[in-house]
SELUM-647629 format. One record per residue (C-alpha): residue in three letters; y, z, x. Coordinates in steps of 0.2 Angstrom, whole numbers, plus 2048, in hexadecimal, padded with zeros to 3 digits. Layout:
# residues N
REC     r     v     w     u
REC   Ala     Y     Z     X
...
END
This chain:
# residues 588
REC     r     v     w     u
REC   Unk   9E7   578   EEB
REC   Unk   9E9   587   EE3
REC   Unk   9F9   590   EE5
REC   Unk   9FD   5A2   EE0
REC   Unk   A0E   5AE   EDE
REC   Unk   A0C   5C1   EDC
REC   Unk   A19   5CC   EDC
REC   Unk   A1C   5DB   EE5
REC   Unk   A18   5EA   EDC
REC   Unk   A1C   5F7   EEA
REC   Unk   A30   5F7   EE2
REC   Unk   A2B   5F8   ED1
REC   Unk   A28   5E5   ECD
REC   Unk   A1B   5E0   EC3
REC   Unk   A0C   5D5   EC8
REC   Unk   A09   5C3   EC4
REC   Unk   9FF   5B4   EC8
REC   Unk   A01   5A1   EC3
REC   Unk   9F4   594   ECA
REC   Unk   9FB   583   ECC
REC   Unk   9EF   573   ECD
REC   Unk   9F3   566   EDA
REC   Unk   9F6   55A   ECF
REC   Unk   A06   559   EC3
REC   Unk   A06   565   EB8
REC   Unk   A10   569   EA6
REC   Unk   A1D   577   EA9
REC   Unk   A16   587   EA1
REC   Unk   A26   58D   E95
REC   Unk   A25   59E   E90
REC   Unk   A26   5A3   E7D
REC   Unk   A2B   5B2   E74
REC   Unk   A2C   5B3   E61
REC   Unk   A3B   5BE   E63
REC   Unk   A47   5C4   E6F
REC   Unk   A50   5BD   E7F
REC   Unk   A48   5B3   E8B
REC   Unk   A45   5BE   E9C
REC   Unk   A51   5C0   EA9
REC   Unk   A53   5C5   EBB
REC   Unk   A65   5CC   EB7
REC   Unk   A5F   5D6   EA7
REC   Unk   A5F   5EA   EA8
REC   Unk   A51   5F2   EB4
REC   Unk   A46   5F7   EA2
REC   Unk   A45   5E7   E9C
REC   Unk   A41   5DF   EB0
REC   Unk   A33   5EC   EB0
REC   Unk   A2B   5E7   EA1
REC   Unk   A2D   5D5   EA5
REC   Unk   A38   5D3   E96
REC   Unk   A46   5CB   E8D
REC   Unk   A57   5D5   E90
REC   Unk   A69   5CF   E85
REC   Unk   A70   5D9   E94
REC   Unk   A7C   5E5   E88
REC   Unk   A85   5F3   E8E
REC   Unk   A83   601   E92
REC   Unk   A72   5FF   E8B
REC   Unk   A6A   5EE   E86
REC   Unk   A64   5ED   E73
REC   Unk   A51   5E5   E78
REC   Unk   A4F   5F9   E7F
REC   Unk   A57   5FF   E6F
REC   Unk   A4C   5F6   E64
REC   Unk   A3C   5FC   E6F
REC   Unk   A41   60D   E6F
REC   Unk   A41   60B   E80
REC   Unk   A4E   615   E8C
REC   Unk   A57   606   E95
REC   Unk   A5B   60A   EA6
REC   Unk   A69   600   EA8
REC   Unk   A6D   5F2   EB4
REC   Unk   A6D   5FD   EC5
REC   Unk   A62   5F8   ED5
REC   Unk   A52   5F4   ED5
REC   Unk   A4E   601   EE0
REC   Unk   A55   610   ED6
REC   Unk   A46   616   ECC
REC   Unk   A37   610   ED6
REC   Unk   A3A   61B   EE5
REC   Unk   A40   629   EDC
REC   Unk   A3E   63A   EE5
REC   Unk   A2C   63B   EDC
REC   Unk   A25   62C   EE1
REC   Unk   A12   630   EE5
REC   Unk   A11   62E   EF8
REC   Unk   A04   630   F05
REC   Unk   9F4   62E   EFA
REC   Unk   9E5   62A   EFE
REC   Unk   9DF   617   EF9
REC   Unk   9D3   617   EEC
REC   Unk   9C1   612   EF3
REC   Unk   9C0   604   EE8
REC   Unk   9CF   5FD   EEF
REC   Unk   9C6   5FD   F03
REC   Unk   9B7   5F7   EFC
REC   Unk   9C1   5E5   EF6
REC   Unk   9C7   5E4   F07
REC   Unk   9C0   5D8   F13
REC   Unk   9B7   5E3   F1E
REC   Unk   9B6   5D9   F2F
REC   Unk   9B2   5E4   F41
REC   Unk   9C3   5E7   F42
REC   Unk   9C4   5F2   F31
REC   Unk   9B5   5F8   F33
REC   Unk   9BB   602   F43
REC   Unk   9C7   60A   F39
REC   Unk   9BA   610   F2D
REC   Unk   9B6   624   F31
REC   Unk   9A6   627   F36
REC   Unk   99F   639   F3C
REC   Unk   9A0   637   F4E
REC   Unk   9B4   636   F49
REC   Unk   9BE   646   F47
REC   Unk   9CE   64A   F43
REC   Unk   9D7   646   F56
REC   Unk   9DC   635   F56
REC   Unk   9E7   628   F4E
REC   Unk   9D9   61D   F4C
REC   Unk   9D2   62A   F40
REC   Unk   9E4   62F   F37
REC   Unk   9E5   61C   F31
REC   Unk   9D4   61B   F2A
REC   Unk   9D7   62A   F21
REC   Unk   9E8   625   F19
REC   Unk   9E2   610   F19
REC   Unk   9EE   60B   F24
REC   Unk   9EF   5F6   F22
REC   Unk   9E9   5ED   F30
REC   Unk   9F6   5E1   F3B
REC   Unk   9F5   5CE   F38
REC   Unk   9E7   5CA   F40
REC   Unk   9DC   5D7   F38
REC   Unk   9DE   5E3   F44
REC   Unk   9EA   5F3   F46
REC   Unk   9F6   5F0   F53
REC   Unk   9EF   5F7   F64
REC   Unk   9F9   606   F6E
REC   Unk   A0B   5FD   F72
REC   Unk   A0B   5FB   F86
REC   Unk   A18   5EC   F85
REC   Unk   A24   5F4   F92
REC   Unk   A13   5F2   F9E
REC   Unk   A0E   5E1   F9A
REC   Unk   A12   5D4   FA6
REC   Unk   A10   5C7   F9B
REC   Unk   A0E   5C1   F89
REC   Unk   A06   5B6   F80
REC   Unk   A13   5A9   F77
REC   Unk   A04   5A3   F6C
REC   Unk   A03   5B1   F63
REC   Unk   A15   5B4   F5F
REC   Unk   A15   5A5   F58
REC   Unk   A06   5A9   F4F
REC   Unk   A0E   5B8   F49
REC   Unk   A20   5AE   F43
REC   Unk   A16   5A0   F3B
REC   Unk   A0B   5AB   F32
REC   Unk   A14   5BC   F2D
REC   Unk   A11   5B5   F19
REC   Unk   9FB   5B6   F1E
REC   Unk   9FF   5C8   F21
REC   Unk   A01   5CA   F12
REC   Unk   9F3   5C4   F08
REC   Unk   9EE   5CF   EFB
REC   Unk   9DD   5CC   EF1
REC   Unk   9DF   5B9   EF3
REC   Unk   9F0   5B8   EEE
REC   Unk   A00   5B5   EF9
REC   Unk   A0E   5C5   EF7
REC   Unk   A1F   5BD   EF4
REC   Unk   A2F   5C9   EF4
REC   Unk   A3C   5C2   EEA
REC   Unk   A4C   5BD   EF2
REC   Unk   A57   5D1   EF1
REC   Unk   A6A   5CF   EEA
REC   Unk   A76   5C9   EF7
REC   Unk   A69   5C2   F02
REC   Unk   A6B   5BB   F14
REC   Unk   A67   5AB   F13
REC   Unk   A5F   5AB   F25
REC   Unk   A54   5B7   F22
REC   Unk   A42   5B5   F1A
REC   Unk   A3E   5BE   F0B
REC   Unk   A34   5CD   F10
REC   Unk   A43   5CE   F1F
REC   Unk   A51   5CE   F10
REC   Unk   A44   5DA   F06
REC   Unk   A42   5E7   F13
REC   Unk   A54   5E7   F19
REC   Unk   A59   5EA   F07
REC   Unk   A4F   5FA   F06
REC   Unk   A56   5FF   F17
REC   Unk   A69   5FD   F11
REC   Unk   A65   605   F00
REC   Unk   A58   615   F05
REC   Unk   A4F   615   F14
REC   Unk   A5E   616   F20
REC   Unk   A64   624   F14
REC   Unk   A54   62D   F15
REC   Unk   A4E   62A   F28
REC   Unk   A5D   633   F2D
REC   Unk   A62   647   F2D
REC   Unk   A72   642   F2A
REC   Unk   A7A   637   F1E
REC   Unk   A8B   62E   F1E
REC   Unk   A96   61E   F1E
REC   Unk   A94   61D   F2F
REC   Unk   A82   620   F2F
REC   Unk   A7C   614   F3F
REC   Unk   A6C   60F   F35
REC   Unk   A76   604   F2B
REC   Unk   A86   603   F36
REC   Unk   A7F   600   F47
REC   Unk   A6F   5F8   F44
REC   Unk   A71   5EA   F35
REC   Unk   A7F   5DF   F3D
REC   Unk   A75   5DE   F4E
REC   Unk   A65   5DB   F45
REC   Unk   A70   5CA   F3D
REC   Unk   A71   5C5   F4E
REC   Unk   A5F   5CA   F56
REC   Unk   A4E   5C7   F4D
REC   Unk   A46   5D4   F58
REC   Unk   A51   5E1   F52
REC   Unk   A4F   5DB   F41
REC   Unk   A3D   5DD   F40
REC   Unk   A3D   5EE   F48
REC   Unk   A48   5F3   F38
REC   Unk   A3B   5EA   F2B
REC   Unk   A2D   5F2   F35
REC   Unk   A36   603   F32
REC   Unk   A3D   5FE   F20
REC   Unk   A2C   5F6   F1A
REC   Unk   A22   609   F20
REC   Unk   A2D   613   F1A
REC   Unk   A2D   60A   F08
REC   Unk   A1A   60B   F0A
REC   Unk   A1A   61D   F0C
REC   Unk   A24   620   EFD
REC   Unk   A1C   614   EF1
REC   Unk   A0B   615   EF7
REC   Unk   A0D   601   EFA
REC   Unk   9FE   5F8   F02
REC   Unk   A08   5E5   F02
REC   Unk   A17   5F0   F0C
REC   Unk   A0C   5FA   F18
REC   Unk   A04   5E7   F1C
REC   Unk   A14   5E1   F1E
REC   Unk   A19   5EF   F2B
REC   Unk   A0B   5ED   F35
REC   Unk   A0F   5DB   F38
REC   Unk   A23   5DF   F3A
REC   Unk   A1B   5EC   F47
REC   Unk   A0F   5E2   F4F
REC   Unk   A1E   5D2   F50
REC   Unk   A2C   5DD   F55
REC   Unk   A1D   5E5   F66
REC   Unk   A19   5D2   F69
REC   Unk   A2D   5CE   F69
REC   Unk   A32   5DE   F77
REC   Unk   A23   5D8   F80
REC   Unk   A2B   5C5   F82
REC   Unk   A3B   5CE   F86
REC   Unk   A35   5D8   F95
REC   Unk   A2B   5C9   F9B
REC   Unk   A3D   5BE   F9A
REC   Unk   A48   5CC   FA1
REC   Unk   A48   5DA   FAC
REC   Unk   A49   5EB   FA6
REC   Unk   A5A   5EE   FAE
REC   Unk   A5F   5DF   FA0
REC   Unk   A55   5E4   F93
REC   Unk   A62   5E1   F83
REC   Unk   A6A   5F0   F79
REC   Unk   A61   5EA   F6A
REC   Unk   A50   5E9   F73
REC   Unk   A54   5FD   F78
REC   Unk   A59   5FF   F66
REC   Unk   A49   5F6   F61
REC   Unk   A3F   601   F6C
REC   Unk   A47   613   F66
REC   Unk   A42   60C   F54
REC   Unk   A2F   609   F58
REC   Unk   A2E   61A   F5A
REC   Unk   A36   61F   F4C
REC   Unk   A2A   614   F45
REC   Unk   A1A   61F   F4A
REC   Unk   A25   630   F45
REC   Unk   A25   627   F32
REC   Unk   A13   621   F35
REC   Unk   A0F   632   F36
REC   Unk   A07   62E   F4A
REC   Unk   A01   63C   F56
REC   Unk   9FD   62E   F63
REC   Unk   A08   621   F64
REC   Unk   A19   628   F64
REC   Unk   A1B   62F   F73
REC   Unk   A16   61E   F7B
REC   Unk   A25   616   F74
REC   Unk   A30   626   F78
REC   Unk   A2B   626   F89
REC   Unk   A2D   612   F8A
REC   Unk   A41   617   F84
REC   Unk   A43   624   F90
REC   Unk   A3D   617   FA0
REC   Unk   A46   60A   F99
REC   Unk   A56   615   F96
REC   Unk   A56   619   FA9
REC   Unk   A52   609   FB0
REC   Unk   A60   601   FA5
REC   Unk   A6C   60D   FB0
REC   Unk   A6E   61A   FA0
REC   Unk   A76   61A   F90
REC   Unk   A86   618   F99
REC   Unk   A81   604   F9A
REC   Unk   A7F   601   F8B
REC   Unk   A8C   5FF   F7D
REC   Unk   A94   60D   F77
REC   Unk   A8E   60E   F63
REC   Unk   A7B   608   F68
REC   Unk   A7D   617   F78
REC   Unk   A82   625   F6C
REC   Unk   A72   620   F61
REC   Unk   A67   61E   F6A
REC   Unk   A6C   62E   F75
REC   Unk   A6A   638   F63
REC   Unk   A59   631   F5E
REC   Unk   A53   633   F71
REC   Unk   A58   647   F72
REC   Unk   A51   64B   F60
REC   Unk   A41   643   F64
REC   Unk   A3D   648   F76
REC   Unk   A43   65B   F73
REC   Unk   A3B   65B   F63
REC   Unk   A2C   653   F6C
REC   Unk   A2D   662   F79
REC   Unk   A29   66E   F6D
REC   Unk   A17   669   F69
REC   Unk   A13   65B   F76
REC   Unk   A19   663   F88
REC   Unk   A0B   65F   F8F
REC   Unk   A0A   64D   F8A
REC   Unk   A1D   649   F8A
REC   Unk   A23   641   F9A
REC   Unk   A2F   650   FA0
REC   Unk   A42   647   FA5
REC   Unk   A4C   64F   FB4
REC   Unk   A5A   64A   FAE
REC   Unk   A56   645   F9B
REC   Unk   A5D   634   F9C
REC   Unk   A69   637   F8B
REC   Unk   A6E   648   F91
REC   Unk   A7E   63F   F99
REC   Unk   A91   640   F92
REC   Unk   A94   632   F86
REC   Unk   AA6   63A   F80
REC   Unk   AA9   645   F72
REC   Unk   A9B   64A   F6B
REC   Unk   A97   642   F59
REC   Unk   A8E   64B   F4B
REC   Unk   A7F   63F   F4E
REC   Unk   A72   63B   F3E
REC   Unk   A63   643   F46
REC   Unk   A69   652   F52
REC   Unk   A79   659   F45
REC   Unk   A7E   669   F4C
REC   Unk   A69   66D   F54
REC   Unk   A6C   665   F65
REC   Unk   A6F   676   F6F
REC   Unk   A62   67C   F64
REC   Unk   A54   66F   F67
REC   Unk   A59   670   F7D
REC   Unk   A54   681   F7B
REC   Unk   A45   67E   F72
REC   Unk   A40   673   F81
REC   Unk   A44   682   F8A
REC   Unk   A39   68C   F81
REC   Unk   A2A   67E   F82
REC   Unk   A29   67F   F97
REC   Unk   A2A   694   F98
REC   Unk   A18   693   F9B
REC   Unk   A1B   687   FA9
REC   Unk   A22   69C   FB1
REC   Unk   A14   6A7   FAE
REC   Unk   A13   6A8   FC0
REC   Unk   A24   6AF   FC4
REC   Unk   A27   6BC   FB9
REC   Unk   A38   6C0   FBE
REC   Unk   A3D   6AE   FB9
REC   Unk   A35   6B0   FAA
REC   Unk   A3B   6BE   FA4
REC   Unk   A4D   6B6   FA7
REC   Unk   A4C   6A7   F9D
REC   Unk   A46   6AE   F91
REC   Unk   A54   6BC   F90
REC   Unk   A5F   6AA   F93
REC   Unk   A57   6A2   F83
REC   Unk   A59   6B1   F78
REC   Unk   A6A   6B2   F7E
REC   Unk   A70   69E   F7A
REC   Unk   A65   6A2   F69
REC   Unk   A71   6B2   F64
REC   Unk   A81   6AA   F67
REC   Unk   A7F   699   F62
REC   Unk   A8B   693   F55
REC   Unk   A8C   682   F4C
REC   Unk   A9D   681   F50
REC   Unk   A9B   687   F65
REC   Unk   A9C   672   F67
REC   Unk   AAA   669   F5E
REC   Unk   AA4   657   F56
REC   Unk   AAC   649   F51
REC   Unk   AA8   646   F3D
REC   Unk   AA3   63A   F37
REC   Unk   AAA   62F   F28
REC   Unk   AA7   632   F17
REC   Unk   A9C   641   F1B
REC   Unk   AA2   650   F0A
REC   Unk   AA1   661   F0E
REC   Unk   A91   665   F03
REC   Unk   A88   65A   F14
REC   Unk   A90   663   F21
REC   Unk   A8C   673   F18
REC   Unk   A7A   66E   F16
REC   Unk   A7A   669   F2A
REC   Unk   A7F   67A   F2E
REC   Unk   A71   684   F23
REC   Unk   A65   677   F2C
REC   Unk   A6A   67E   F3D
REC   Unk   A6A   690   F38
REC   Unk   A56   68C   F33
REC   Unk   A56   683   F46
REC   Unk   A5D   693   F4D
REC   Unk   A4F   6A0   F45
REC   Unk   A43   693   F49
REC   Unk   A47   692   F59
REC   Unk   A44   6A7   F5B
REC   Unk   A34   6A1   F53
REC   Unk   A2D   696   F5D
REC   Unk   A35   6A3   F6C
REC   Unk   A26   6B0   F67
REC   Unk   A1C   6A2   F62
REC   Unk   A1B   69A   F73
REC   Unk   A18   6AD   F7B
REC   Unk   A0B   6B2   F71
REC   Unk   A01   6A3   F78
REC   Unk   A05   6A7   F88
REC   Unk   A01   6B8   F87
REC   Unk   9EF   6B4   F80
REC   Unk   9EC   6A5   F8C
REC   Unk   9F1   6B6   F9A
REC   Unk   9E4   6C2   F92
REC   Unk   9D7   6B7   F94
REC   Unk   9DC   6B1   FA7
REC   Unk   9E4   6C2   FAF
REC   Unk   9E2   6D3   FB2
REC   Unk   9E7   6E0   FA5
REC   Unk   9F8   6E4   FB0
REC   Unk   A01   6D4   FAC
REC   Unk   A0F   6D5   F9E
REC   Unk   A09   6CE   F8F
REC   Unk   A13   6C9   F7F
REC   Unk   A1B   6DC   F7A
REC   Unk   A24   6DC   F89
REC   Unk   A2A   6CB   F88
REC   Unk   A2D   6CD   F77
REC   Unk   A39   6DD   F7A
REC   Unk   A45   6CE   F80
REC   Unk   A47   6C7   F70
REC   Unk   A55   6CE   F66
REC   Unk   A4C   6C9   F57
REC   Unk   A3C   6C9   F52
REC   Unk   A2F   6BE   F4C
REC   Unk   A2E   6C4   F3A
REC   Unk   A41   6C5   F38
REC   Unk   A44   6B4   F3D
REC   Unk   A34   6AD   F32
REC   Unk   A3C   6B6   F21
REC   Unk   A4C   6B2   F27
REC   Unk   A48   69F   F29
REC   Unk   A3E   69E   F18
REC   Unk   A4A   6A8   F0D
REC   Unk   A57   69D   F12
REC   Unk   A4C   68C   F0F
REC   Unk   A48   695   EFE
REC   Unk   A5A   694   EF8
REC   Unk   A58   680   EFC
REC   Unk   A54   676   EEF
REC   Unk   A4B   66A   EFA
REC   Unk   A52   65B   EF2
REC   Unk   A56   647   EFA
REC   Unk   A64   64E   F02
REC   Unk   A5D   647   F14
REC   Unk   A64   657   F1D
REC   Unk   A56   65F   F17
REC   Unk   A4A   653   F1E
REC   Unk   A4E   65B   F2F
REC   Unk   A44   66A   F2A
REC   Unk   A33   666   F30
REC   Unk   A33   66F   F3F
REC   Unk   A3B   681   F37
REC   Unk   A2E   681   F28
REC   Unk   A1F   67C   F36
REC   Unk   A22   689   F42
REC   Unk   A26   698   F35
REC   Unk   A16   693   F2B
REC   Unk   A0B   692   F3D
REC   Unk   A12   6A4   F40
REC   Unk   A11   6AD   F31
REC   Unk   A01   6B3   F27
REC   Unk   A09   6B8   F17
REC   Unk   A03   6B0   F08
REC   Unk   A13   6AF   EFF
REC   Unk   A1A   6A4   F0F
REC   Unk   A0B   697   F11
REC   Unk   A10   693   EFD
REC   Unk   A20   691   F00
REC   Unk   A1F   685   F10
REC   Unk   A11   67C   F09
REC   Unk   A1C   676   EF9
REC   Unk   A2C   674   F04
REC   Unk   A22   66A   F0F
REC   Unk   A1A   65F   F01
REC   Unk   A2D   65E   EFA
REC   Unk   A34   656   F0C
REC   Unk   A23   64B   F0B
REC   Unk   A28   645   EFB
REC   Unk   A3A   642   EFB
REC   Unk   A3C   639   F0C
REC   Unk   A29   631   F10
REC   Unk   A29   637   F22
REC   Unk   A17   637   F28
REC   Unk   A1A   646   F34
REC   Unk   A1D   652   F26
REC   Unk   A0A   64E   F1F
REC   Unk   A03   652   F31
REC   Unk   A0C   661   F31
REC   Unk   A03   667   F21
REC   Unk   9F3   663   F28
REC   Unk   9F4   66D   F39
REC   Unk   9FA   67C   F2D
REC   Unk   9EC   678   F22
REC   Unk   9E0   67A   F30
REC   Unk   9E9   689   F38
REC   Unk   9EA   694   F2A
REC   Unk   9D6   691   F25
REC   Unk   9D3   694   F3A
REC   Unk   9DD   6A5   F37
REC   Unk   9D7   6AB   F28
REC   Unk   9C4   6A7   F2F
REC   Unk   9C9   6B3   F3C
REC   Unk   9D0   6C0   F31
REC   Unk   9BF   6BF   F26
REC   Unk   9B4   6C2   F36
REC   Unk   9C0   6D0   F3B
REC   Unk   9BF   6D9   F29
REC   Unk   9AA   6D5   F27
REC   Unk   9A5   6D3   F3C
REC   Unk   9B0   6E1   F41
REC   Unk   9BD   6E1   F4F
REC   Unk   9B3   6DD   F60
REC   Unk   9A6   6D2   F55
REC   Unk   9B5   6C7   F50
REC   Unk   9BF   6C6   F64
REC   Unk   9AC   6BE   F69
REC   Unk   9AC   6B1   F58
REC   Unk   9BD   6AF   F57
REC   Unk   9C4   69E   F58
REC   Unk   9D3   69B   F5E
REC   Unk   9E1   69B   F4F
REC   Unk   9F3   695   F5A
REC   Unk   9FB   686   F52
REC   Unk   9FC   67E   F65
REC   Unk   9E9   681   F68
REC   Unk   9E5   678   F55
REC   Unk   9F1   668   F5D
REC   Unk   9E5   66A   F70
REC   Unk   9D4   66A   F66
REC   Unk   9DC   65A   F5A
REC   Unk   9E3   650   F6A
REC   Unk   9F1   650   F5F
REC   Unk   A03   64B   F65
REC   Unk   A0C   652   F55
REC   Unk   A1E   651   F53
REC   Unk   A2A   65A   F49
REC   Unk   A37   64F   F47
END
């Protein structure tokens, strides 16, 4: 029997195998003509190198005498996931090629009868892993199932290590600093990079009290299904940063263990006694597919939270730390979802987390944007009034309105803990980029409107020039206004600028200066690579296929002339791009 260890290389260990014979064997010693023998405790250089470390300080003398530059004897994690770290790329053919290409993979493969519309297509293109059994996890429907299959739960617990079978050789995560000795290794792996960067960078706001960490690690101690949602997340998001095959496999399988553990959970229970950490487990499946970079799955999982909010009896039920959560994950999805899903987002009368949970906290997703984002929702159902032009005319006066006088400090908040002032300050600028994309978005949404109108009514009904006589500001003040602002950003790790997808999306989808694509395009590409957020790289692709469907048009206008163009004209609104890909983008 041939055993073999290999070594993840996703964090910046390097790769090794040993085979062992079944029958006693000699222990291999390691040599070296000079230096110290290796060590796990020796300075991050040396661990790299797979070298001998004297572990001096500040620097150690093996790095002195290599002319190396010793990196000290921080985290592992430090350099690896650097803010440069090459993310979203695409897998070198020859790597697909050595997979096992059974049906399952196959399906994934893109073929010409495939376009860009579905998640099925979105994973072959960026080589998404396949779930344990070869096979990507189907759409989650556990809040549907009526029963589960125990067999294949313990498949999945008894087997998470087969999920990770790379090229014949079993991917073994050495044991993190100050493990729990509980957990498996990939658990204690995963949850290290949670505690150290993802919970920093999966939030819009970072702090001692940041419920990522706070909140979520001492109930995951306690509840394996929580715990494997967190891996799941931790395991994706690390994947996304460091371009790791062994940590996307691993999330899948987290994914895929954490669906089959809800299921078994909803089979034992009721709804109404569905667990706050199954509800917490739940809100982080979708956060999942929002890193995953999903336009499908997402809003199954956001719809699942919203039933099983209400059928719990509201946020008030549940604990208080897990309600005020779960309340600012649920509002910052579903509003943001409004925006360019309202159509496929299940509308709630009332929204089950719009409810009065006490002082309002500065929560980690919303900061000071959650008038902002209610009236973007707004905003989103003004087409549901194009039959009453009265009432049309008046909310959007009401909106403009809210959108003048808003101020981040018209709502007091409680502060959070070891929050500086450079944070808060950043928080702010962020909502004054919310506000001028909210004018945005305003014109945005009439525009569309007043073009769906031409093309259905008579000439006499009031197109976008009247409506946009409403606005106190218009559409090119608030897109230069919004830009010059994110300009003066330096667009660092500092997560409260990973909160500006949705003011760099909807300024570059309304604007056709030059100068302003560039400018998105890199900021874009800057959030991309400092946080690993998969949305932000479907939101550069729409824009990509925007600006080529507008400038398309402008060539046939210039060449074709006018009327020539109106007859070849496609279409060239961001919300008609999303209709033709059966896209459910969000912007969160």
């Amino acid at each position: 029997m041939t055993a073999f260890v290999t070594k993840v290389i996703d964090t910046g260990w390097a790769q090794s195998s040993s085979a062992i014979s079944g029958a006693p064997a000699q222990k291999k010693v390691r040599t070296r003509q000079t230096g110290t023998a290796w060590t796990r405790s020796g300075c991050l250089t040396c661990k790299k190198r797979r070298k001998g470390c004297d572990k001096a300080k500040p620097s150690c003398n093996n790095c002195i005498k290599r002319g190396c530059i010793c990196e000290g004897y921080g985290s592992l994690w430090a350099e690896p996931l650097g803010p440069s770290a090459p993310v979203f790329k695409a897998t070198d053919a020859n790597t697909s090629k050595s997979r096992p290409k059974d049906e399952a993979t196959l399906a994934l493969l893109p073929s010409p009868s495939i376009s860009p519309q579905s998640d099925v297509w979105l994973d072959a293109q960026s080589s998404v892993s396949t779930s344990p059994n070869g096979s990507i996890p189907s759409s989650p429907r556990y809040w549907l199932s009526e029963s589960d299959s125990n067999q294949d739960q313990n498949q999945h617990d008894q087997n998470i290590e087969d999920a990770l079978i790379l090229q014949g050789s079993l991917a073994v995560v050495p044991r993190p600093r100050n493990y729990i000795s509980h957990l498996s290794d990939h658990e204690s792996h995963y949850l290290q990079y949670h505690v150290q960067q993802g919970s920093r960078l999966l939030a819009n706001l970072e702090s001692d009290e940041n419920p990522l960490r706070s909140l979520l690690i001492p109930r995951a101690m306690s509840s394996p299904l929580l715990m494997r949602a967190i891996c799941a997340l931790s395991a994706l998001h690390l994947a996304n940063r460091t371009q790791g095959f062994s940590a996307r496999t691993a999330s899948a399988t987290f994914y895929g263990r954490t669906l089959n553990g809800l299921r078994s959970v909803l089979v034992e229970s009721s709804p109404e006694a569905f667990s706050d950490d199954a509800m917490l487990a739940v809100g982080l499946m979708c956060k999942y597919e929002i890193v995953r970079g999903s336009v499908k799955q997402w809003v199954v999982h956001l719809n699942a939270l919203q039933r099983l909010i209400a059928t719990r009896g509201g946020l008030q039920s549940m604990d208080p730390d897990a309600a005020h959560f779960l309340r600012g994950l649920y509002l910052y999805a579903y509003n943001m979802a409004r925006i360019s899903n309202r159509k496929r987002i299940t509308a709630a009368d009332p929204c089950p987390a719009d409810i009065d949970l006490g002082a309002p906290r500065l929560d980690i997703y919303i900061g000071y944007t959650e008038e902002i984002l209610k009236l973007c929702a707004r905003i989103a159902e003004l087409p549901s009034l194009k039959g009453d032009i009265v009432s049309l005319r008046r909310a959007i006066a009401s909106i403009n309105e809210s959108l003048l006088t808003w101020s981040h400090t018209s709502i007091p908040h409680i502060i959070p803990q070891g929050l500086n002032p450079e944070s808060l300050t950043r928080l702010q600028l962020v909502a004054e980029c919310f506000r001028d994309a909210g004018f945005i978005y305003l014109h945005s949404i009439l525009e569309h409107m007043s073009l769906k109108l031409k093309t259905t009514n008579t000439s006499t009904a009031p197109y976008y020039t009247e409506w946009a006589s409403l606005i106190f500001t218009p559409k090119s003040t608030a897109v230069h206004r919004c830009l010059a602002r994110i300009e003066t950003f330096p667009l660092d790790d500092h997560c409260e600028y990973s909160a500006l997808t949705f003011p760099l999306f909807i300024a570059g989808a309304e604007s056709n200066i030059l100068a302003h694509r560039s400018l998105v395009i890199q900021s874009l590409a800057k959030l991309r690579d400092n946080f690993g957020i998969g949305n932000v790289k479907r939101a550069e692709e729409v824009l990509g296929i925007l600006w080529a469907r507008k400038d398309a048009n402008a060539f046939d206008e210039i060449f074709l002339g006018e009327h020539s163009a109106n007859v070849n004209a496609q279409s060239a609104h961001w919300l008609d791009i999303l209709e033709e890909l059966k896209w459910e983008l969000i912007l969160a």
